[in-house]
C-alpha positions as CSV (number, residue, x, y, z in Angstrom):
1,X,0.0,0.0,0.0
2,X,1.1,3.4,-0.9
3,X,-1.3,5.6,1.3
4,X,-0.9,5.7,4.4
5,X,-2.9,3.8,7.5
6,X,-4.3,5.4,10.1
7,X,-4.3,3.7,13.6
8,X,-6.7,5.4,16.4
9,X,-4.9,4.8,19.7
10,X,-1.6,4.2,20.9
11,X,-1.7,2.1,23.2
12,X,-0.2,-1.6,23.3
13,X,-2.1,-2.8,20.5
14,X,-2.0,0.4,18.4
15,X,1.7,0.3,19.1
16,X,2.6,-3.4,18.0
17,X,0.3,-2.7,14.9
18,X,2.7,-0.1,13.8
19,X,5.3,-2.0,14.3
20,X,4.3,-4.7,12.6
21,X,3.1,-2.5,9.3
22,X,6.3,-0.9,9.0
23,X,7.9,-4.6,9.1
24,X,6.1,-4.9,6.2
25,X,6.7,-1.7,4.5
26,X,4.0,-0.4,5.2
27,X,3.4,3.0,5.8
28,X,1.0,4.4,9.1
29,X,0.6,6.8,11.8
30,X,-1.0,6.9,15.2
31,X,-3.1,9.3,16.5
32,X,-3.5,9.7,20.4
33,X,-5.8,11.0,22.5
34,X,-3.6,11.7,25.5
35,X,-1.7,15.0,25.3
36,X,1.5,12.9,26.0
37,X,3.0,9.3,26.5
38,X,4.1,8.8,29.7
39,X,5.2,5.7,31.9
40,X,1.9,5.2,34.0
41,X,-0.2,2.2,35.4
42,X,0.4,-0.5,37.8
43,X,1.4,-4.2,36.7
44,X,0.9,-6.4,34.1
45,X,1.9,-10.3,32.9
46,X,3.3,-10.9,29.6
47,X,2.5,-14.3,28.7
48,X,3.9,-16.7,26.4
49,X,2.4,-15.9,23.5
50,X,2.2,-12.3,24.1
51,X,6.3,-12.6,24.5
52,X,6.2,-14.5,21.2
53,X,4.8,-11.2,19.2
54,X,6.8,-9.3,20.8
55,X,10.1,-11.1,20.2
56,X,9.2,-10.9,16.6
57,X,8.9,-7.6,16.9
58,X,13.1,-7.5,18.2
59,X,11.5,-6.4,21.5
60,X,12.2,-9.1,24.3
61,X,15.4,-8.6,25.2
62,X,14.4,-5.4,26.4
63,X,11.3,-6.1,27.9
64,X,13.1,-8.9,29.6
65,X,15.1,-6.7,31.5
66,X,12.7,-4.4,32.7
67,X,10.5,-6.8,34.6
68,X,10.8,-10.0,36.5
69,X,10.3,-13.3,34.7
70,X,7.8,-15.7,36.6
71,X,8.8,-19.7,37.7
72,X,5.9,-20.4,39.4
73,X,2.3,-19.9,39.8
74,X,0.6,-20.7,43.0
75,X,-2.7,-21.0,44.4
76,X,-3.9,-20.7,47.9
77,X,-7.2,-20.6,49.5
78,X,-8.3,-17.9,51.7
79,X,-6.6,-20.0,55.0
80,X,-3.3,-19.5,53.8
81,X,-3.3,-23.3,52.1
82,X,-1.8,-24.1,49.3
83,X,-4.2,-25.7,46.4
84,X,-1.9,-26.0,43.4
85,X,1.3,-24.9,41.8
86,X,2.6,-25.1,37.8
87,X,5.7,-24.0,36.4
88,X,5.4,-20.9,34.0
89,X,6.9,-19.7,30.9
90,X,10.2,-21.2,30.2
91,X,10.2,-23.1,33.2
92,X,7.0,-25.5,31.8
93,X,8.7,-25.9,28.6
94,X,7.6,-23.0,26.8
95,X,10.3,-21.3,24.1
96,X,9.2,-17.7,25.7
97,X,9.4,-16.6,29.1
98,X,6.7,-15.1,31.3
99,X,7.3,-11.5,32.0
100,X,5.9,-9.4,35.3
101,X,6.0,-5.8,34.7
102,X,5.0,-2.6,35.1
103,X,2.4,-1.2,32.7
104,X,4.0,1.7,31.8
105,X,7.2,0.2,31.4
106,X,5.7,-2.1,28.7
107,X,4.2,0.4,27.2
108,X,7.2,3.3,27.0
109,X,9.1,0.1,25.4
110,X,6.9,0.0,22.8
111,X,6.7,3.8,22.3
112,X,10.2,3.7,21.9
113,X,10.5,1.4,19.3
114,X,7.9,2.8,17.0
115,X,9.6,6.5,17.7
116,X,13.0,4.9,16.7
117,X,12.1,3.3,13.6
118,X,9.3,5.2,12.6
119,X,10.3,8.5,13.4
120,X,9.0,11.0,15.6
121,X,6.2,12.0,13.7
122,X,4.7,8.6,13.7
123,X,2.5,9.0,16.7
124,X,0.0,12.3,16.8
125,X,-0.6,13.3,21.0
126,X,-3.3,15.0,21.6
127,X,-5.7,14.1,19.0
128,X,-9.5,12.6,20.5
129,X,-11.7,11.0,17.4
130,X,-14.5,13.1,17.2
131,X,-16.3,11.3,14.0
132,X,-16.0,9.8,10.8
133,X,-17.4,9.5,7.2
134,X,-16.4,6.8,4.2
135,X,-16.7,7.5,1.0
136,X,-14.6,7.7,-3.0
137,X,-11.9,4.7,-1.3
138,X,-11.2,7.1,1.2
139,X,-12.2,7.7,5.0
140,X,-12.2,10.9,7.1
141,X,-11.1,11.2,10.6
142,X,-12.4,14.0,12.7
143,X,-10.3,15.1,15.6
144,X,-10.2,18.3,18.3
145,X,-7.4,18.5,20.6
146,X,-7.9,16.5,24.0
147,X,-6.2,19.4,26.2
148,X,-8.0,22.1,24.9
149,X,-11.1,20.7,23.3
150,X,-10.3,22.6,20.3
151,X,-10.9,21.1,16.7
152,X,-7.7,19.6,15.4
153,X,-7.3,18.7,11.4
154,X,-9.3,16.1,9.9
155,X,-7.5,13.1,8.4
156,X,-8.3,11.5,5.0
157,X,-7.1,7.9,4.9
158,X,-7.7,4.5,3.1
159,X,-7.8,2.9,6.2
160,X,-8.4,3.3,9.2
161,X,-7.6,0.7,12.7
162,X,-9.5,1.5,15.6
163,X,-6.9,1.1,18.4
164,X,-8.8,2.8,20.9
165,X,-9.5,1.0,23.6
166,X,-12.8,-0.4,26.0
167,X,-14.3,3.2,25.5
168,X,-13.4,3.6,21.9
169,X,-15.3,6.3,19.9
170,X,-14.6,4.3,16.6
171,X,-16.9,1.5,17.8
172,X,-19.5,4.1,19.5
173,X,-19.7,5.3,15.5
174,X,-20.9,1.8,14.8
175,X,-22.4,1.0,17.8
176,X,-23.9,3.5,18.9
177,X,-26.0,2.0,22.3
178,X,-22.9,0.2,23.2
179,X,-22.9,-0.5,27.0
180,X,-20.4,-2.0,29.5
181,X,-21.7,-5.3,31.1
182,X,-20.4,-4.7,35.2
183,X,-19.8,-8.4,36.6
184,X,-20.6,-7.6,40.0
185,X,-17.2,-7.0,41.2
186,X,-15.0,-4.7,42.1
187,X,-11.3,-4.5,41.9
188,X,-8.5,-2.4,43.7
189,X,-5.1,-2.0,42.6
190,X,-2.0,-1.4,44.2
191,X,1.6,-1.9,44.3
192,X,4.0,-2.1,47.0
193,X,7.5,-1.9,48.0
194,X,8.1,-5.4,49.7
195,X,10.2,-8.0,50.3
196,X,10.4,-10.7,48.3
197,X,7.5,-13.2,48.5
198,X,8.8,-17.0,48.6
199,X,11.7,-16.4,46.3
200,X,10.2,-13.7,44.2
201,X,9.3,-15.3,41.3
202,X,6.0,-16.6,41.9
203,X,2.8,-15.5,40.5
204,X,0.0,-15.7,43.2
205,X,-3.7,-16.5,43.2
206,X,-5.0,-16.4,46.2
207,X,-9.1,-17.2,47.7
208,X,-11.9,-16.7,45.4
209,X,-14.1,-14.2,43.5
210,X,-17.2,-14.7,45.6
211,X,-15.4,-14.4,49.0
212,X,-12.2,-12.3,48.0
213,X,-9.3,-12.7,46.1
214,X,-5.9,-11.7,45.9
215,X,-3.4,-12.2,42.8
216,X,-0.1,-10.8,43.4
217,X,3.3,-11.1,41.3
218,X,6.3,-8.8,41.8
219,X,6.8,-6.3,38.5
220,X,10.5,-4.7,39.4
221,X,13.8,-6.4,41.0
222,X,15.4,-4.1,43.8
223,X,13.2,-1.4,42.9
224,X,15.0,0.4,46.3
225,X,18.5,-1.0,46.4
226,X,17.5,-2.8,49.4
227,X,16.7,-6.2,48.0
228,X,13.1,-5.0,48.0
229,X,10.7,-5.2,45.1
230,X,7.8,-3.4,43.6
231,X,4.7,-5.9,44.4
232,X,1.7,-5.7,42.2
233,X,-1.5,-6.7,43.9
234,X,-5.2,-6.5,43.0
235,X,-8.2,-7.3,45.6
236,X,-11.5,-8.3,44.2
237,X,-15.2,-8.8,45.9
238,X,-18.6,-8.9,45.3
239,X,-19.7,-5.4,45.2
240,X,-22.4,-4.6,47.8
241,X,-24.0,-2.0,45.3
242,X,-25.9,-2.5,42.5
243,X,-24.1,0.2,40.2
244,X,-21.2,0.3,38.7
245,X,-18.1,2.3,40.4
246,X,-16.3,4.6,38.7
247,X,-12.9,4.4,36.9
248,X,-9.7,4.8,38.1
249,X,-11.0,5.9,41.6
250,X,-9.0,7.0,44.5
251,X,-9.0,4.9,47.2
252,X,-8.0,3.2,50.6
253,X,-7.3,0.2,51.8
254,X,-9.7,0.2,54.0
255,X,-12.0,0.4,51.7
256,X,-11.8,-3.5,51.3
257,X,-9.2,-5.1,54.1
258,X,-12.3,-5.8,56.3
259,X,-12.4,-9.0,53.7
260,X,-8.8,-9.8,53.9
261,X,-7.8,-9.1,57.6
262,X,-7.3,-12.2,59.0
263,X,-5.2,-12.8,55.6
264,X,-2.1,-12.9,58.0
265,X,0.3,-15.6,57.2
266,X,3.9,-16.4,58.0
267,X,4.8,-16.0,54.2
268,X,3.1,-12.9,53.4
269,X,0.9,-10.3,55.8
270,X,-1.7,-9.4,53.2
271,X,-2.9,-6.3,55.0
272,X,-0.2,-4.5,56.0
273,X,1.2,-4.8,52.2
274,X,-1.9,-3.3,51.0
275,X,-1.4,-0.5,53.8
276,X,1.6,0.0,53.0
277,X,1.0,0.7,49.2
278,X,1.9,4.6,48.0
279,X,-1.8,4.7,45.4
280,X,-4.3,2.6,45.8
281,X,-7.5,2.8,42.6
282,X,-10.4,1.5,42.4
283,X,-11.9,-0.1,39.2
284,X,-15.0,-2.1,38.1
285,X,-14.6,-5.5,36.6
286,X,-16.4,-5.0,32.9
287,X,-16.4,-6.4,29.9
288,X,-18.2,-6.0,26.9
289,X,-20.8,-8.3,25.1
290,X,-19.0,-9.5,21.6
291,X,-20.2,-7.4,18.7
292,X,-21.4,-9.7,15.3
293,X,-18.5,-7.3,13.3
294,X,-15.7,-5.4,13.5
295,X,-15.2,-4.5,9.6
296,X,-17.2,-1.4,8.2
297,X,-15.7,-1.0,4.7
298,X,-12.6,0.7,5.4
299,X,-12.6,0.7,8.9
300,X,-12.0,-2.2,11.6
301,X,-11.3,-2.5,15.3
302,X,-8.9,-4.1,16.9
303,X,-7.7,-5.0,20.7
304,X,-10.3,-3.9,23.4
305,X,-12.0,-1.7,20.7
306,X,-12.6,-4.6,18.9
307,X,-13.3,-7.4,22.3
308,X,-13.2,-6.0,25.5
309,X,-12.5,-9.1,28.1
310,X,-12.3,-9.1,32.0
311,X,-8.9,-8.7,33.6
312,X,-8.6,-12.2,33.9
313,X,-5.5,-14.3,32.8
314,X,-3.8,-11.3,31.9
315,X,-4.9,-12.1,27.8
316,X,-6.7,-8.9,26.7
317,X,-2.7,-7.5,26.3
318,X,-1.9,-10.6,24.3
319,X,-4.9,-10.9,22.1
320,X,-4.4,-7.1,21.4
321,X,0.0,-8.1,19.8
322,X,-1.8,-11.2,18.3
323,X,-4.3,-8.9,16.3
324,X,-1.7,-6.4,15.4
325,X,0.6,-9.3,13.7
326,X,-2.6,-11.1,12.1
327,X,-4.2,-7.7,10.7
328,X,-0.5,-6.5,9.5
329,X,0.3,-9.8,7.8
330,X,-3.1,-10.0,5.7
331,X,-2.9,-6.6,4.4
332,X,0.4,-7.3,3.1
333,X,-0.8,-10.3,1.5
334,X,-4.0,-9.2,0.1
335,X,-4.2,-6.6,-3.0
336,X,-7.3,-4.7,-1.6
337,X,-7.0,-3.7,1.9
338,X,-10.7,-4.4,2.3
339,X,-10.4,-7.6,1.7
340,X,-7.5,-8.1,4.4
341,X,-10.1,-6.5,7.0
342,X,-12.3,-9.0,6.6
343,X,-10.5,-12.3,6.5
344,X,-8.9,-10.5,9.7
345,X,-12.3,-10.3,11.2
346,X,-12.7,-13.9,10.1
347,X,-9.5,-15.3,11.4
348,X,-9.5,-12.9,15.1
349,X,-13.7,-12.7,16.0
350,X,-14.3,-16.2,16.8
351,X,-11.4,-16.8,18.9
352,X,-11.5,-13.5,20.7
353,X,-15.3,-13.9,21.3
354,X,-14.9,-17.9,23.1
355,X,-12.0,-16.1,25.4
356,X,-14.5,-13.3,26.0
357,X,-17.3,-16.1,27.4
358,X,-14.8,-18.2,28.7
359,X,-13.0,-15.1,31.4
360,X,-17.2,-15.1,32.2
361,X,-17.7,-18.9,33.2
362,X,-14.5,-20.8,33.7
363,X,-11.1,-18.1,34.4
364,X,-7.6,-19.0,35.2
365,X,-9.0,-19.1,39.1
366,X,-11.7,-21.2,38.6
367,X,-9.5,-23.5,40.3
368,X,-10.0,-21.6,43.6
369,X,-13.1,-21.5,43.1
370,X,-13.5,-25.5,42.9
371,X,-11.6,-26.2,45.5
372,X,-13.7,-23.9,47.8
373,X,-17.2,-25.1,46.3
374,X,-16.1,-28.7,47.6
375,X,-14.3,-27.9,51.1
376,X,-17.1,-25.9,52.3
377,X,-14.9,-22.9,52.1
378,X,-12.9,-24.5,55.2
379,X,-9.5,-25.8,55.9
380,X,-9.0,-29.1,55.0
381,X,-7.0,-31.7,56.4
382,X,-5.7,-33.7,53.0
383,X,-7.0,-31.9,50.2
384,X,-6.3,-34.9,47.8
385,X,-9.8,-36.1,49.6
386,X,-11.4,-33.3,47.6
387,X,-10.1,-33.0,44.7
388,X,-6.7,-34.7,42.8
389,X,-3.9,-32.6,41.4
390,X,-4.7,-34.1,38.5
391,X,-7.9,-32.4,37.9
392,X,-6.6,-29.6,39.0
393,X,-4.0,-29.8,36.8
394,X,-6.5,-30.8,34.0
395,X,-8.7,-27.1,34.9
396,X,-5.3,-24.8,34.1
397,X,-4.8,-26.7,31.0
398,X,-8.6,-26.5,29.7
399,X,-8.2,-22.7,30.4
400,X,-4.9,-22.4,28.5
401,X,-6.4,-24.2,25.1
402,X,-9.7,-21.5,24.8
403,X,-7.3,-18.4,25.6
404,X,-4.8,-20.0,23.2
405,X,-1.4,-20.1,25.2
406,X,-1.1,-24.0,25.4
407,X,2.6,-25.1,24.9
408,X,1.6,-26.5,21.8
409,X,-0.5,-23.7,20.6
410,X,3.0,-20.5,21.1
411,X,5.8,-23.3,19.6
């Protein structure tokens, strides 16, 4: 292609879709709606497959050492008891690692990349979608400026990737009475300097989503020069209202410890690490219903624009790189770019739309939440009288298949 592609959105997935085009030589820009990039967020875990996009993209090594690669995931019921352990990434055989790390970190990685091999000018701050019209093999982006409100110059385009995120204005154009589906729960999010938790490279499930429950992995080594390390945690529950809270919310941790204080164990004391954390936000957990298309003619969605999906498994981050890579490989293949939007939509809808319904009825914890459904939500004695490893073993592996991160599915 000769004109260039528009992509709404830098974030991950608007990022990695750059990349990806110009690996192809093809030519695109980004247009943001914040007034600047900046290193912000709490944590997040690369998985497998997520590392395998990026490592195609020349971007592991460097992603690798800015976070803390996971051995381990464990899970524990709300006594403190362990239920289940696997090994992760590299250490069960995978040919990628498993990366913990900080949000912003990830992203500014990214940024980097497309800035360095792109050129400055690749990526547009500052710019919010305001509206859009098709028409003569062409598109039209309206914009204004974010910080001022201002109108900003429209963009004609052949194409046009809706990078935008859960609340992008792209798919409101399509979709118009689009609504977030709230699950009920709330989350808060935190992250704390601590000392290493068993040997600090262990990803952490703990309790369940219908009593409380704690994940927790570390995201930065010696983030103090102490030893310490920068824990990321997030707390959810049942919410006790009926509305949805807000976004992004200030908060405190007593807001929720009342749940978790008798969380006290001799290998981690869950409440005073959540005291002890410098920000604490508060978020709903929301999805989105999948939508029947993503491709309008000359415009398509893609990441959480295109399939929202509860922050479960950490996958949205990975579906989003394994998009980017699909959408940029078909439209180098294909002659008409219209045609590469829709066997995109064909090849990425389905799959994203089981993981969707599958973070809904069976997650990566649904393992806690067996365990507890058959002790009574008690201590046991020998949990083997319950339930085997076996089929424990058997409920991480179903989960893995649907959200496509089996070993045999990243070789």
């Amino acid at each position: 292609m000769e004109a260039e592609i528009t992509i709404v959105g830098g974030g991950i997935g608007g990022l990695a879709l750059a990349l990806n085009l110009h690996r192809h030589g093809i030519s695109c820009r980004i247009y943001e709606a914040a007034p600047i990039l900046c290193e912000i967020g709490v944590g997040i875990t690369v998985l497998p497959h997520a590392m395998r996009e990026l490592t195609a993209l020349g971007l592991a090594k460097g992603i690798e050492g800015l976070g803390i690669e996971n051995r381990e995931s464990r899970f524990f019921n709300r006594f403190g008891q362990a239920i289940y352990s696997e090994p992760r990434g590299r250490y069960a055989g995978y040919p990628y690692p498993e990366i913990g790390i900080h949000r912003g970190r990830l992203h500014m990685a990214i940024y980097k990349a497309v800035t360095e091999r792109l050129g400055q000018d690749a990526v547009v701050t500052d710019r919010q979608c305001t509206g859009l019209a098709q028409g003569d093999g062409s598109v039209t982006l309206h914009f204004r400026q974010t910080s001022t409100g201002e109108p900003a110059p429209s963009v004609r385009t052949p194409i046009v990737v809706a990078c935008d995120g859960v609340n992008s204005a792209v798919r409101r154009y399509f979709y118009p009475d689009d609504r977030m589906v709230f699950s009920g729960v709330n989350s808060w999010r935190g992250v704390t300097t601590w000392k290493p938790i068993f040997d600090g490279r262990i990803y952490l499930r703990m309790g369940s989503i219908r009593t409380g429950k704690m994940t927790i992995y570390p995201i930065i080594d010696n983030v103090d020069g102490t030893g310490r390390q920068l824990i990321n945690w997030i707390a959810q529950a049942p919410s006790l209202a009926e509305a949805q809270n807000d976004w992004n919310k200030q908060a405190e941790a007593s807001d929720f410890l009342q749940l978790f204080e008798n969380w006290v164990f001799d290998w981690l004391d869950v409440p005073a690490m959540c005291k002890a954390a410098e920000t604490i936000l508060e978020y709903p957990m929301v999805d989105k219903d999948p939508i029947p298309r993503w491709t309008f003619g000359r415009v398509t969605l893609l990441g959480d624009a295109a399939h929202p999906m509860y922050p479960r498994g950490s996958n949205g981050a990975a579906q989003a790189l394994i998009d980017a890579r699909v959408l940029a490989d078909l439209l180098k293949q294909r002659n008409d770019p219209r045609d590469a939007l829709i066997a995109y939509e064909r090849a990425r809808l389905p799959v994203t739309t089981k993981i969707v319904h599958t973070n809904r009825s069976e997650p990566p914890d649904i393992i806690n939440v067996r365990v507890e459904e058959l002790t009574g939500d008690r201590p046991f004695t020998n949990l083997d009288d319950y339930i085997s490893q076996d089929e424990l073993r058997a409920l991480s592996g179903q989960y893995q298949r649907i959200a496509g991160f089996s070993n045999d599915d990243v070789r």
